[in-house]
mmJSON file of the N, C-alpha and C atoms, coordinates in Angstrom:
{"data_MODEL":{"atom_site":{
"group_PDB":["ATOM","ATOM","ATOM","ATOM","ATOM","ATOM","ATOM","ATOM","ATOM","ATOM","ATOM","ATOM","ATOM","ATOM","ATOM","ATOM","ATOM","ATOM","ATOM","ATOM","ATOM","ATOM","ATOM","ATOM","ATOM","ATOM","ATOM","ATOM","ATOM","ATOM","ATOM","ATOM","ATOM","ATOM","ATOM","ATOM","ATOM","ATOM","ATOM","ATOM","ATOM","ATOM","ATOM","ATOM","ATOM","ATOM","ATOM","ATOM","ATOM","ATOM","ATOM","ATOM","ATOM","ATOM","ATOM","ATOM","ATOM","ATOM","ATOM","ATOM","ATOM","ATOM","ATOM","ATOM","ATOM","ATOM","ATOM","ATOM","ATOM","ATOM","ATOM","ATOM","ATOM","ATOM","ATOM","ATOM","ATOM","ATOM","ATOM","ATOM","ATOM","ATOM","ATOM","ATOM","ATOM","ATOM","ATOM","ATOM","ATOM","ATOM","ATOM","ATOM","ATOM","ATOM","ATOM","ATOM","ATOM","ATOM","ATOM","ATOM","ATOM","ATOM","ATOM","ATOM","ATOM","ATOM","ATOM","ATOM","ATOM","ATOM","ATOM","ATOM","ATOM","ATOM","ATOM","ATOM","ATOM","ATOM","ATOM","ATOM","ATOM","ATOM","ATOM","ATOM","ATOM","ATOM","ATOM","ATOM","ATOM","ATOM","ATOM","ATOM","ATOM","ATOM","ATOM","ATOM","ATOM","ATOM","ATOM","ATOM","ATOM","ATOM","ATOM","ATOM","ATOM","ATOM","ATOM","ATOM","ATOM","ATOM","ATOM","ATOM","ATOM","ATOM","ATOM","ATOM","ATOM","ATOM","ATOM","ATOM","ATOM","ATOM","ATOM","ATOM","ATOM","ATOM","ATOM","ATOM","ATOM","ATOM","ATOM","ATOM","ATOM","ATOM","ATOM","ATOM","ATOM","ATOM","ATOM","ATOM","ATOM","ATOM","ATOM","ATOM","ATOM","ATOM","ATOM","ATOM","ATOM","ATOM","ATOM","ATOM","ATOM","ATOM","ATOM","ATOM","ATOM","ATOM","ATOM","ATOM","ATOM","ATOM","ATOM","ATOM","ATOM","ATOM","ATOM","ATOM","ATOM","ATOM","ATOM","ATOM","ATOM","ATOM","ATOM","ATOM","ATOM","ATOM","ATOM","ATOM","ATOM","ATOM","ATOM","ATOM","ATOM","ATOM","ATOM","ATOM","ATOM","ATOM","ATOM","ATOM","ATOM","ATOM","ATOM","ATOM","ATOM","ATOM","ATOM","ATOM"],
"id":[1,2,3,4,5,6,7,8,9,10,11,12,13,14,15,16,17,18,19,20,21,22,23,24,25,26,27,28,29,30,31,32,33,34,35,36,37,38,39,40,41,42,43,44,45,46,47,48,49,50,51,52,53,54,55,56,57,58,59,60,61,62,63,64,65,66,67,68,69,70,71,72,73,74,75,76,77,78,79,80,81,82,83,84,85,86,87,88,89,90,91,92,93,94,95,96,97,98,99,100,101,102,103,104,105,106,107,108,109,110,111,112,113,114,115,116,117,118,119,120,121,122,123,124,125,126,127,128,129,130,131,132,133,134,135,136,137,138,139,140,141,142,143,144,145,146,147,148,149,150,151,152,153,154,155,156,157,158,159,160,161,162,163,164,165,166,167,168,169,170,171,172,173,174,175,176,177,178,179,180,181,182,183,184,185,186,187,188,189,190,191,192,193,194,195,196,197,198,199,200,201,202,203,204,205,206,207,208,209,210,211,212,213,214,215,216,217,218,219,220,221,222,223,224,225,226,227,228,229,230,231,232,233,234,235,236,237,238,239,240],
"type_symbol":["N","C","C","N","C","C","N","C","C","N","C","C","N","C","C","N","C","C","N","C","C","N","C","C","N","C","C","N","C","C","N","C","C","N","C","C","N","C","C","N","C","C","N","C","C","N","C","C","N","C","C","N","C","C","N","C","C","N","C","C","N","C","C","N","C","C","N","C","C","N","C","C","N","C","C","N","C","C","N","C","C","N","C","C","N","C","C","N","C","C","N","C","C","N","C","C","N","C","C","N","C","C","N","C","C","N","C","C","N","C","C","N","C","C","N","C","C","N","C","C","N","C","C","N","C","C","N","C","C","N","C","C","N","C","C","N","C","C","N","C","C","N","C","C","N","C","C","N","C","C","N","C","C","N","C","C","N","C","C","N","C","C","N","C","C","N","C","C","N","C","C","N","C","C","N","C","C","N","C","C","N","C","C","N","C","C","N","C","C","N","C","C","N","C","C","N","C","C","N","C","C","N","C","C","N","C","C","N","C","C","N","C","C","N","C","C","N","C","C","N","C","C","N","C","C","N","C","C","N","C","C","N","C","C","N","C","C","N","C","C"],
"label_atom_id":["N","CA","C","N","CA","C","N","CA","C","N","CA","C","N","CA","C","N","CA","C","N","CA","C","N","CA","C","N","CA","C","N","CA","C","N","CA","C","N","CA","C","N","CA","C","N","CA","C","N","CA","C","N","CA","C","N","CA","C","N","CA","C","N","CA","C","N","CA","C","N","CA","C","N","CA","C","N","CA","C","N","CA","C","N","CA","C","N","CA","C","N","CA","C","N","CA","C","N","CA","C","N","CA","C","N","CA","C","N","CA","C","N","CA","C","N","CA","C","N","CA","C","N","CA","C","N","CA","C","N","CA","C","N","CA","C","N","CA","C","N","CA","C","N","CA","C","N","CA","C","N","CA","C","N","CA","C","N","CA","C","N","CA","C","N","CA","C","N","CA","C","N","CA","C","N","CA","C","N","CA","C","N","CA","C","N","CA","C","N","CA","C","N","CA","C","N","CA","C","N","CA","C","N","CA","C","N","CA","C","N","CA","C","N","CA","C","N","CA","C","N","CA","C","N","CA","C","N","CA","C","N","CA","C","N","CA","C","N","CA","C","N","CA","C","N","CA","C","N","CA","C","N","CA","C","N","CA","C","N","CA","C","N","CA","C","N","CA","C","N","CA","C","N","CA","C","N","CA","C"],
"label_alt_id":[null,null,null,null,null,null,null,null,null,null,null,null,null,null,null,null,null,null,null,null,null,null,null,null,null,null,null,null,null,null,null,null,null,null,null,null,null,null,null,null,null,null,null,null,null,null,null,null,null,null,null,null,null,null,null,null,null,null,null,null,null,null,null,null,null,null,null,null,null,null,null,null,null,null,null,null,null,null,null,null,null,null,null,null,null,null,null,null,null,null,null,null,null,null,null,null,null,null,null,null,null,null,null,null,null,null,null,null,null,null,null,null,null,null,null,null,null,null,null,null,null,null,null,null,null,null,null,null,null,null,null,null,null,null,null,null,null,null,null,null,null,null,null,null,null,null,null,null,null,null,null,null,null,null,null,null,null,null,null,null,null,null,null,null,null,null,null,null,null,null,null,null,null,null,null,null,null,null,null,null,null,null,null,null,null,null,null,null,null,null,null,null,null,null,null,null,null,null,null,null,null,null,null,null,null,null,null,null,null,null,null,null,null,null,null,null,null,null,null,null,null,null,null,null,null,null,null,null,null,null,null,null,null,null,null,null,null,null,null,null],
"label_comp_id":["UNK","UNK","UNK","UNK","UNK","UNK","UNK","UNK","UNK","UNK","UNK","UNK","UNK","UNK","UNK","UNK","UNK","UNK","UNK","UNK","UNK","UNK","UNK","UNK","UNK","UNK","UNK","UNK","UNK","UNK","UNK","UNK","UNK","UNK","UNK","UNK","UNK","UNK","UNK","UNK","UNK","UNK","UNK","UNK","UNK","UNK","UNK","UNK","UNK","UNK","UNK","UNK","UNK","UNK","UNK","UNK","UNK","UNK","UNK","UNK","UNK","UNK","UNK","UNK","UNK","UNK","UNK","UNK","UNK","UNK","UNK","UNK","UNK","UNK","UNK","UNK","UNK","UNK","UNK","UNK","UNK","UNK","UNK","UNK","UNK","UNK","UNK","UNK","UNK","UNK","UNK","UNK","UNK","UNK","UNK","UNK","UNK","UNK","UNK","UNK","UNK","UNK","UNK","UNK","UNK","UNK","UNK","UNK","UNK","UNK","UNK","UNK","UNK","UNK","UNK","UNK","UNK","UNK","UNK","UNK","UNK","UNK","UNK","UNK","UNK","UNK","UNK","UNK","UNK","UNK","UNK","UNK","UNK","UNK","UNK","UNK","UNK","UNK","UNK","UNK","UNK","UNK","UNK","UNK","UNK","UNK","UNK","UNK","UNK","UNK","UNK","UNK","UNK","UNK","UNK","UNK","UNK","UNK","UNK","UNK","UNK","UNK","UNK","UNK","UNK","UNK","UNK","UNK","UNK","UNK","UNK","UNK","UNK","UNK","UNK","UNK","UNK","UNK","UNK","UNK","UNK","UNK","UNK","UNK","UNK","UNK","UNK","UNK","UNK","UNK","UNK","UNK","UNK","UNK","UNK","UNK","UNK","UNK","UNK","UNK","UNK","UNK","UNK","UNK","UNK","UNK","UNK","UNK","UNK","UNK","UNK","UNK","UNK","UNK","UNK","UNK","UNK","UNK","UNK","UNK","UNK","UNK","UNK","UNK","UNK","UNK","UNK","UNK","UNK","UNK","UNK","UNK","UNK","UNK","UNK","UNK","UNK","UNK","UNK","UNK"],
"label_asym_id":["A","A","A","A","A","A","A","A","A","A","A","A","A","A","A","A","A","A","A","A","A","A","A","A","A","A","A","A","A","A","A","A","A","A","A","A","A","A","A","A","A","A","A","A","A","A","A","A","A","A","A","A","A","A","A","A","A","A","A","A","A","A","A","A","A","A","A","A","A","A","A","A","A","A","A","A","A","A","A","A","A","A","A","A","A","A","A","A","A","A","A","A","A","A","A","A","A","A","A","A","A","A","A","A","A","A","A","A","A","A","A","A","A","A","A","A","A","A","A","A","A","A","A","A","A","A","A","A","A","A","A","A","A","A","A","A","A","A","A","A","A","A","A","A","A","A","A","A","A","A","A","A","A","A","A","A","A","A","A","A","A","A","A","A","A","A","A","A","A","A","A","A","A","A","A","A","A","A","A","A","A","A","A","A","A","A","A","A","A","A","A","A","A","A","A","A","A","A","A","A","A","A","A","A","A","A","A","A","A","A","A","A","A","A","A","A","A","A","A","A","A","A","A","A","A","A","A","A","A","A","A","A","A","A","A","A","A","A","A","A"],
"label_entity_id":["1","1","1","1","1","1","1","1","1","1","1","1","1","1","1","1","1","1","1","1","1","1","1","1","1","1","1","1","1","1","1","1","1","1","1","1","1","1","1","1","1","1","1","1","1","1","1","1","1","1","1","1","1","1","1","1","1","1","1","1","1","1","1","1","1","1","1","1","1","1","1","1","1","1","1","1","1","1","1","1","1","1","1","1","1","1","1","1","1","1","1","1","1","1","1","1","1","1","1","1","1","1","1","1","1","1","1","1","1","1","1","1","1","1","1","1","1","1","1","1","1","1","1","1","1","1","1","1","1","1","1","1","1","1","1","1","1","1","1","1","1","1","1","1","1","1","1","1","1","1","1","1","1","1","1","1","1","1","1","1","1","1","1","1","1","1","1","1","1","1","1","1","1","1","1","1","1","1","1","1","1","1","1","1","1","1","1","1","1","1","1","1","1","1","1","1","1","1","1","1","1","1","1","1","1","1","1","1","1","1","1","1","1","1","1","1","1","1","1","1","1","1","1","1","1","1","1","1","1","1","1","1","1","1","1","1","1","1","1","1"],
"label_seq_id":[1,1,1,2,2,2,3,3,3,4,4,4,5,5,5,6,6,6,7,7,7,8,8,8,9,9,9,10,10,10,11,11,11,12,12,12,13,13,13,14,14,14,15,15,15,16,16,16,17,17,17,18,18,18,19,19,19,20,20,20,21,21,21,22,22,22,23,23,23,24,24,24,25,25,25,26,26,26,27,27,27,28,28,28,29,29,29,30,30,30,31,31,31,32,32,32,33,33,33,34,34,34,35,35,35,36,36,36,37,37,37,38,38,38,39,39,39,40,40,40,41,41,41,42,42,42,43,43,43,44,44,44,45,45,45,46,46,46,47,47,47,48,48,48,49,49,49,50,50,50,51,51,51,52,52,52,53,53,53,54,54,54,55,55,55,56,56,56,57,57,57,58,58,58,59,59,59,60,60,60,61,61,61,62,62,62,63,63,63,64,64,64,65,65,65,66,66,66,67,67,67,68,68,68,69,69,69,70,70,70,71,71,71,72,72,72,73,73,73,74,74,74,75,75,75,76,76,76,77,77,77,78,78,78,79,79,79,80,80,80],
"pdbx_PDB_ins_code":[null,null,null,null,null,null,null,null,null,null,null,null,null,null,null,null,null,null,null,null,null,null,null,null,null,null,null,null,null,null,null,null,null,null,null,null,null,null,null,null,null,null,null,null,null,null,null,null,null,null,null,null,null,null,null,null,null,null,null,null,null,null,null,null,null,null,null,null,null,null,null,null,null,null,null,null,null,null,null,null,null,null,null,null,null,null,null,null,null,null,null,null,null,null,null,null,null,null,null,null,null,null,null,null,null,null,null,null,null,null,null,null,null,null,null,null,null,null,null,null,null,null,null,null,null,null,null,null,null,null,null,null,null,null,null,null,null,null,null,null,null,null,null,null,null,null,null,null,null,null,null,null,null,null,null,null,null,null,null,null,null,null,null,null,null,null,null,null,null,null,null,null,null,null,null,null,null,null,null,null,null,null,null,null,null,null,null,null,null,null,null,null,null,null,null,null,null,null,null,null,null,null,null,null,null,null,null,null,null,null,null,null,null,null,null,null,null,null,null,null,null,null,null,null,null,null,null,null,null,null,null,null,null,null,null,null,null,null,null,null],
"Cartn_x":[81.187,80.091,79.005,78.597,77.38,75.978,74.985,73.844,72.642,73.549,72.366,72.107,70.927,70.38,71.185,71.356,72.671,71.645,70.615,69.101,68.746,69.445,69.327,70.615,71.276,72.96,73.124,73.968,74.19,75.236,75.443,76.875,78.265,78.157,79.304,79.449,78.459,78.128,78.759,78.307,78.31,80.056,80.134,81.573,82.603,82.607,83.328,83.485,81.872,81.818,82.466,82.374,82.498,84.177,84.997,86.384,86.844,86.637,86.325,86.208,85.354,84.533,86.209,86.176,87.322,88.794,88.742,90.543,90.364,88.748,89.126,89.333,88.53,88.645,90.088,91.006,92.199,92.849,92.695,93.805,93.849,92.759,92.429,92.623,91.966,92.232,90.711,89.968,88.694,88.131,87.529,86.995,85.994,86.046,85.12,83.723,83.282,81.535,81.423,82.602,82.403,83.152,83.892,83.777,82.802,81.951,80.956,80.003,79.839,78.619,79.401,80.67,82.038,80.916,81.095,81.533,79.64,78.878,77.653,77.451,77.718,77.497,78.066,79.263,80.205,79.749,78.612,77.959,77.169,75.866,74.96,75.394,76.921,77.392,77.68,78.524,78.826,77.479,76.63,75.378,74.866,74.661,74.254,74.837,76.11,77.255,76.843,76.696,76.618,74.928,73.877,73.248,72.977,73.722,73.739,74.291,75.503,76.639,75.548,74.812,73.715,72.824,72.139,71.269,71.783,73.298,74.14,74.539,74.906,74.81,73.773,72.419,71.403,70.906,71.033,70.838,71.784,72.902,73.685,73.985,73.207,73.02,71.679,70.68,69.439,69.755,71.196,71.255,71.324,70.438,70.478,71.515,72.114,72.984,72.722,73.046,72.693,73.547,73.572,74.619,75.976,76.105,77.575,78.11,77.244,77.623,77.229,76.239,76.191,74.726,74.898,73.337,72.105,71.865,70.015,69.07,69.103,68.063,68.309,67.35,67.222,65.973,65.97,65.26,64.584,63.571,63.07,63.734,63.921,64.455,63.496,63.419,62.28,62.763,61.85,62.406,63.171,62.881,63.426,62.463],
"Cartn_y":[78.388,77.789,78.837,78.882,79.813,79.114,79.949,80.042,79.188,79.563,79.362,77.885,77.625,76.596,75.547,74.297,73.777,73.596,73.549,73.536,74.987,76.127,77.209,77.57,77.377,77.426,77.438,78.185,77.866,77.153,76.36,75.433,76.244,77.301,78.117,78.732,78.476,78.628,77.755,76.635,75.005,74.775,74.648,74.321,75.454,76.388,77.302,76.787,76.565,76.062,75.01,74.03,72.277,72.379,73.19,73.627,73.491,74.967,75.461,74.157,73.351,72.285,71.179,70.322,70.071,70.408,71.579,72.062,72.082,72.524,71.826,70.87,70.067,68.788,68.093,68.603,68.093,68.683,69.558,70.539,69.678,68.967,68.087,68.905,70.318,71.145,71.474,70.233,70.591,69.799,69.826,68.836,68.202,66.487,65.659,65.64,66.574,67.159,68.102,68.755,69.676,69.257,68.041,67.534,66.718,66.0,65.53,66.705,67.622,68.412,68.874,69.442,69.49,68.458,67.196,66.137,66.181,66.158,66.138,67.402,68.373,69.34,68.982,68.379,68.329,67.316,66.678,65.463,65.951,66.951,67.939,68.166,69.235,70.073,69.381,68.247,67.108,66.794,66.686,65.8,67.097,68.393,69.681,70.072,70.015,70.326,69.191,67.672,66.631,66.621,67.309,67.487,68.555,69.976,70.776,70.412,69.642,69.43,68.51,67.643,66.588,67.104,68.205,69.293,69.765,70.077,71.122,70.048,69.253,67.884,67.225,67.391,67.285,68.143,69.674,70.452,70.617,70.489,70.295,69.284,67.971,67.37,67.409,68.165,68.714,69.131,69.955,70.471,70.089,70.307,69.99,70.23,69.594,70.485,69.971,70.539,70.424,69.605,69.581,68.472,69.149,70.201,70.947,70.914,70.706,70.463,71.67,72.695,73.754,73.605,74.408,74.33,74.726,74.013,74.687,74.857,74.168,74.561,73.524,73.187,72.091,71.629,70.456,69.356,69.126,69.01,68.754,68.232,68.018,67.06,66.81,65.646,65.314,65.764,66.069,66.697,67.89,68.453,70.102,71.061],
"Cartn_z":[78.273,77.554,77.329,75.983,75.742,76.553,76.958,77.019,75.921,74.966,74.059,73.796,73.414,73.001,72.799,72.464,70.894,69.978,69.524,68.897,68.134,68.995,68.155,67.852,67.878,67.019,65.419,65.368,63.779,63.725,62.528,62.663,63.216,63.005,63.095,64.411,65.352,66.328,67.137,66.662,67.455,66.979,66.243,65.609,66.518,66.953,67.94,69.459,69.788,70.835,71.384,70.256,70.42,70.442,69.27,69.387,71.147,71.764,73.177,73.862,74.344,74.667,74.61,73.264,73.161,73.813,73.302,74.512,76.056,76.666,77.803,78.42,77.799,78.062,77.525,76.66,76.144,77.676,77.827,79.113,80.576,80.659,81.961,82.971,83.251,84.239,84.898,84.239,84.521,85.645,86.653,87.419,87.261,87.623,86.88,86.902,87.632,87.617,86.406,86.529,85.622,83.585,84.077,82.779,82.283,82.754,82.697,81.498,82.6,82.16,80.246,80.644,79.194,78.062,78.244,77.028,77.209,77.689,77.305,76.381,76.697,75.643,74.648,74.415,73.388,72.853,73.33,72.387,71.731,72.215,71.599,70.564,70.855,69.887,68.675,68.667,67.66,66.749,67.561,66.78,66.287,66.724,65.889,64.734,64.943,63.494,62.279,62.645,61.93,61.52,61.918,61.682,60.278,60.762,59.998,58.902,58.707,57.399,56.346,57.569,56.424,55.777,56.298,55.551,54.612,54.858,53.707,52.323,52.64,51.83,51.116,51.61,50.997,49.991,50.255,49.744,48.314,48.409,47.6,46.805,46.852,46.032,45.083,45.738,45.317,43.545,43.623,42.624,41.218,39.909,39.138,37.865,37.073,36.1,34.934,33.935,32.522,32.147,30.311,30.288,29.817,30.308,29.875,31.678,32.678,34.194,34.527,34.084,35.044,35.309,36.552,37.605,37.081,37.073,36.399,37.077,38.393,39.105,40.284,40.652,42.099,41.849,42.148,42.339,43.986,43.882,45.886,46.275,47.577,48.36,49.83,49.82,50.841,52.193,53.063,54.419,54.437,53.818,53.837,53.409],
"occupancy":[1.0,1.0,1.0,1.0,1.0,1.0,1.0,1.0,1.0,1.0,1.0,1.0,1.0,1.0,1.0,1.0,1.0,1.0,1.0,1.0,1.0,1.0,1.0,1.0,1.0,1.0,1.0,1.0,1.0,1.0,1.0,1.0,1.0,1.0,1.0,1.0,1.0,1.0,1.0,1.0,1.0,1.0,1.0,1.0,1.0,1.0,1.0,1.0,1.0,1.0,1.0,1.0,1.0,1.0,1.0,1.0,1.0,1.0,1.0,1.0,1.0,1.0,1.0,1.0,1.0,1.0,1.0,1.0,1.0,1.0,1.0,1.0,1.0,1.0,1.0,1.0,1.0,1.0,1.0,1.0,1.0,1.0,1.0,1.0,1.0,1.0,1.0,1.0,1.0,1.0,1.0,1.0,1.0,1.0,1.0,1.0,1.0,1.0,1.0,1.0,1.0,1.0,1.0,1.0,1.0,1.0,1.0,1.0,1.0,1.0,1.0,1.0,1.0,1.0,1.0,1.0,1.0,1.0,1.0,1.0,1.0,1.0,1.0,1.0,1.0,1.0,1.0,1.0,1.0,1.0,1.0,1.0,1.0,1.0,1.0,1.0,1.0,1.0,1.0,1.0,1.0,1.0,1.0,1.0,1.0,1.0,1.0,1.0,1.0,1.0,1.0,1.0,1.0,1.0,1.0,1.0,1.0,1.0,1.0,1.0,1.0,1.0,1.0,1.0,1.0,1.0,1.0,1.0,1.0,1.0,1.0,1.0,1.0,1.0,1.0,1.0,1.0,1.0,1.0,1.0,1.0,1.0,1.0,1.0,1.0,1.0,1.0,1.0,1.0,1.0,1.0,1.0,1.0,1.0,1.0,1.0,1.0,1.0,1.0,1.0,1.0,1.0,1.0,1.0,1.0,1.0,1.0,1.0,1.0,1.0,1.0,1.0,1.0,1.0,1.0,1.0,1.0,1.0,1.0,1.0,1.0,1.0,1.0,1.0,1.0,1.0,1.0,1.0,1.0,1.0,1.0,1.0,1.0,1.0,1.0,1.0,1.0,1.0,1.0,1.0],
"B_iso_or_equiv":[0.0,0.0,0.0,0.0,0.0,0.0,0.0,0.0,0.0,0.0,0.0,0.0,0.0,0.0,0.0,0.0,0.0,0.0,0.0,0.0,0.0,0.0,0.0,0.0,0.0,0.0,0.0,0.0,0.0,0.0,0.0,0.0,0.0,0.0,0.0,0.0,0.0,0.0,0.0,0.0,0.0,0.0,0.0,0.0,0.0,0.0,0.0,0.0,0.0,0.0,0.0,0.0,0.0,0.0,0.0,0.0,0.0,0.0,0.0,0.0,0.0,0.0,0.0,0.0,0.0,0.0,0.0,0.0,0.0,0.0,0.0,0.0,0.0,0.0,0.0,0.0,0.0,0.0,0.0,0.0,0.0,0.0,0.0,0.0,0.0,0.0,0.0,0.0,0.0,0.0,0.0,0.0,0.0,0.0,0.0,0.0,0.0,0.0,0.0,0.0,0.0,0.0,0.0,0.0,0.0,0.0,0.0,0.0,0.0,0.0,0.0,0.0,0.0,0.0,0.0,0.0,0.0,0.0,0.0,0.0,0.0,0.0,0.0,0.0,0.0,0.0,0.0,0.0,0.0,0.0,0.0,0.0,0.0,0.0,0.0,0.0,0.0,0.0,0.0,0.0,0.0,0.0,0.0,0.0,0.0,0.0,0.0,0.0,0.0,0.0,0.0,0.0,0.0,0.0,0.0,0.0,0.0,0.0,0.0,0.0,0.0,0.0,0.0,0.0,0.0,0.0,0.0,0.0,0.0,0.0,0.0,0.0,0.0,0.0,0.0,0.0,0.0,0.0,0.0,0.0,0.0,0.0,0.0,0.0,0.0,0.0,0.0,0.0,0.0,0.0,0.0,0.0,0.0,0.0,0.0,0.0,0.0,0.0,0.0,0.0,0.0,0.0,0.0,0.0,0.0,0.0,0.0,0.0,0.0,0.0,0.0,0.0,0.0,0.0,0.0,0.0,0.0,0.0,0.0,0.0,0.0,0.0,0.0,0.0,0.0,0.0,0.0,0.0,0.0,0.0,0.0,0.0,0.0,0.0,0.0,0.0,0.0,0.0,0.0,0.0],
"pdbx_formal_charge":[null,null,null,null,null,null,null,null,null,null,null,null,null,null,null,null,null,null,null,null,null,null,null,null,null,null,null,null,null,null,null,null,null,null,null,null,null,null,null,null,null,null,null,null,null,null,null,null,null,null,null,null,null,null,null,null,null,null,null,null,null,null,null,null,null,null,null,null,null,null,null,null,null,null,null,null,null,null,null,null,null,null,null,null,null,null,null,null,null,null,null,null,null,null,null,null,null,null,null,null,null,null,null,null,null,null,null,null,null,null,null,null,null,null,null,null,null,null,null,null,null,null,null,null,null,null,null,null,null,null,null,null,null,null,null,null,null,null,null,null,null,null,null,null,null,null,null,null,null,null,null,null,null,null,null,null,null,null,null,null,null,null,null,null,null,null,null,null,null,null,null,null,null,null,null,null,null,null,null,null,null,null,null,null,null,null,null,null,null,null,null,null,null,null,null,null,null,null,null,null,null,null,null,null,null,null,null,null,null,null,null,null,null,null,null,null,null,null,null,null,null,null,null,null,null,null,null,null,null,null,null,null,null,null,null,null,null,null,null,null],
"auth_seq_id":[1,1,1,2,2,2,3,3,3,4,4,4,5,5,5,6,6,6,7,7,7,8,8,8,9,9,9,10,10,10,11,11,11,12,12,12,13,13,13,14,14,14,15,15,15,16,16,16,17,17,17,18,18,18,19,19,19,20,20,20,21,21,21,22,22,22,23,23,23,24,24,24,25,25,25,26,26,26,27,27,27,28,28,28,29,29,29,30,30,30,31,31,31,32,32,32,33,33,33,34,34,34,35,35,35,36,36,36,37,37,37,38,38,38,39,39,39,40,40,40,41,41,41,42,42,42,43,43,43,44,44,44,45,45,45,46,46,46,47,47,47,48,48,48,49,49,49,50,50,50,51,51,51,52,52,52,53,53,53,54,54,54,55,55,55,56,56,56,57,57,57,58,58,58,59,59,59,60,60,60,61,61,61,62,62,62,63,63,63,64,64,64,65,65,65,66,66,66,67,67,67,68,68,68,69,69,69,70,70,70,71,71,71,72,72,72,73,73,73,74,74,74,75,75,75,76,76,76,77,77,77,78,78,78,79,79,79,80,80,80],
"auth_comp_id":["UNK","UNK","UNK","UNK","UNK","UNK","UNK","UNK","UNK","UNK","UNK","UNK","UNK","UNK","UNK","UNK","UNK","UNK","UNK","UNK","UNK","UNK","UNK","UNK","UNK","UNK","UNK","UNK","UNK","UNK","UNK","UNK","UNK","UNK","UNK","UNK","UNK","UNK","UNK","UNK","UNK","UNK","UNK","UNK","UNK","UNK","UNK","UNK","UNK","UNK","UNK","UNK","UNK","UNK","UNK","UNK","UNK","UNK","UNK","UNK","UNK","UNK","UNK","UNK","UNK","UNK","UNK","UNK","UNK","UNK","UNK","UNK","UNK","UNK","UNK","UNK","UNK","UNK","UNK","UNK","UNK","UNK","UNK","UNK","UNK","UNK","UNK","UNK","UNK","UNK","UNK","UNK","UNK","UNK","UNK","UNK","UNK","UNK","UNK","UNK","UNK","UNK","UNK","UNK","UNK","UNK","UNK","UNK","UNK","UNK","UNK","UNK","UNK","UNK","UNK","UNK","UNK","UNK","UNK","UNK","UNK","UNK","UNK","UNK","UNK","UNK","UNK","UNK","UNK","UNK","UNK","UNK","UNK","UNK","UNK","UNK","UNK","UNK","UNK","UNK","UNK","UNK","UNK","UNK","UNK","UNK","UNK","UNK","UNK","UNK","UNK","UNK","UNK","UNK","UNK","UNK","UNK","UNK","UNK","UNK","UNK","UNK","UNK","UNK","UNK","UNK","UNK","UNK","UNK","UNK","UNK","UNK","UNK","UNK","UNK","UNK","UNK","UNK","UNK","UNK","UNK","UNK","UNK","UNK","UNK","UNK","UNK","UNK","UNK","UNK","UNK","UNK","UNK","UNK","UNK","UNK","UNK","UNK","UNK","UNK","UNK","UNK","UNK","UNK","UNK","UNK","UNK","UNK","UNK","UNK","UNK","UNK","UNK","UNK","UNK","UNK","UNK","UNK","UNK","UNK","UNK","UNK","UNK","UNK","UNK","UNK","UNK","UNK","UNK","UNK","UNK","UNK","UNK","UNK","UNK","UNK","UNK","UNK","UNK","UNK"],
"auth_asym_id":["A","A","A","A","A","A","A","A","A","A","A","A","A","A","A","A","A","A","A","A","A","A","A","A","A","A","A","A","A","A","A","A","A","A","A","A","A","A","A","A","A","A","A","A","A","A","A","A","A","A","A","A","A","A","A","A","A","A","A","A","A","A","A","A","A","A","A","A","A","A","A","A","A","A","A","A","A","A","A","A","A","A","A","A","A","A","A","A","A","A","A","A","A","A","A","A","A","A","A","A","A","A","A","A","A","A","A","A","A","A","A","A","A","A","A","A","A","A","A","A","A","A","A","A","A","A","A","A","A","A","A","A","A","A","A","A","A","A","A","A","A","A","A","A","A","A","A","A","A","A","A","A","A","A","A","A","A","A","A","A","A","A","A","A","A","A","A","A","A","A","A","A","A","A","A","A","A","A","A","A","A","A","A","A","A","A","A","A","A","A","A","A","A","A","A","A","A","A","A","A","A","A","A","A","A","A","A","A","A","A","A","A","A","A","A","A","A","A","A","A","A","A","A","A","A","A","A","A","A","A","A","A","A","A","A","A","A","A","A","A"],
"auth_atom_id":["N","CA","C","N","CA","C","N","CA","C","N","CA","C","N","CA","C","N","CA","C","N","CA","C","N","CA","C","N","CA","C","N","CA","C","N","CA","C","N","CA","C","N","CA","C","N","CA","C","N","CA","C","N","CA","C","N","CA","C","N","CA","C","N","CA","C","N","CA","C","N","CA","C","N","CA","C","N","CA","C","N","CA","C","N","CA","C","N","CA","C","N","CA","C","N","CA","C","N","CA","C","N","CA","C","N","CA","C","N","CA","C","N","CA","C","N","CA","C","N","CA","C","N","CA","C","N","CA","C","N","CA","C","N","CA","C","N","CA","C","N","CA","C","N","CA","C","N","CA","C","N","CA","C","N","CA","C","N","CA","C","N","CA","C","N","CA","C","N","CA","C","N","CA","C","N","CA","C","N","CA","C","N","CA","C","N","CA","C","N","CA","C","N","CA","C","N","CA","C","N","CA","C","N","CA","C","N","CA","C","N","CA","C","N","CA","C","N","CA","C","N","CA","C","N","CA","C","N","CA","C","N","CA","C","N","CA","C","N","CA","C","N","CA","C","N","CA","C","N","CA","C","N","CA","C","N","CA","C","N","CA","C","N","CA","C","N","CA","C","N","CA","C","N","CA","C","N","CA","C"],
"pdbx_PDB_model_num":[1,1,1,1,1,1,1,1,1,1,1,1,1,1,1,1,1,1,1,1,1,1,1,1,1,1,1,1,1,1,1,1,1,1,1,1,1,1,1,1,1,1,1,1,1,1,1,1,1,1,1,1,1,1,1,1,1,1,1,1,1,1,1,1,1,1,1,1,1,1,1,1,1,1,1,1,1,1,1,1,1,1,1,1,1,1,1,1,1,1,1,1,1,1,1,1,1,1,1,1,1,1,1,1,1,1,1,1,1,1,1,1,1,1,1,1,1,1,1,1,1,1,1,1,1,1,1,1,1,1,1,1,1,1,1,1,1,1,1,1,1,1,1,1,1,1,1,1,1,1,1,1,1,1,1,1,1,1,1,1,1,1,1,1,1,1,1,1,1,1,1,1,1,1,1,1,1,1,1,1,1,1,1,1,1,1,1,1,1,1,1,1,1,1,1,1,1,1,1,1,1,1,1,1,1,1,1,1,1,1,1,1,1,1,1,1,1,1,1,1,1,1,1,1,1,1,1,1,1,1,1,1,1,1,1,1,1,1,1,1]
}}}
């Protein structure tokens, strides 16, 4: 398990981790104090990735297109 934050992660960060996180907990070689502590991170990690993808989703619908379908610009999007 990394150190770092799950708050300062980048999805690509979290998405590695949470992978990791996952197979041990699939392997059941872990002991149950120490899976505990496993699936709490792996809840973090879940809700960080699903966090990030909704931003990326927002952002990407931001986008504006003309009427031939290409991008013209972006439009605000509240909370960003």
């Amino acid at each position: 398990m990394s150190d770092t934050p799950v708050d300062k992660m980048s999805f690509e960060q979290a998405m590695k981790e949470l992978e990791a996180v996952v197979g041990q907990l699939e392997r059941g070689d872990v002991a149950l104090d120490a899976s505990i502590t496993l699936y709490e991170r792996g809840a973090a990690l879940k809700k960080r990735c699903e966090e990030e993808l909704n931003r990326a989703a927002e952002k990407v619908a931001a986008i504006t297109l003309n009427g031939d379908g290409a991008p013209t610009g972006t439009k605000p999007v509240e909370g960003l």
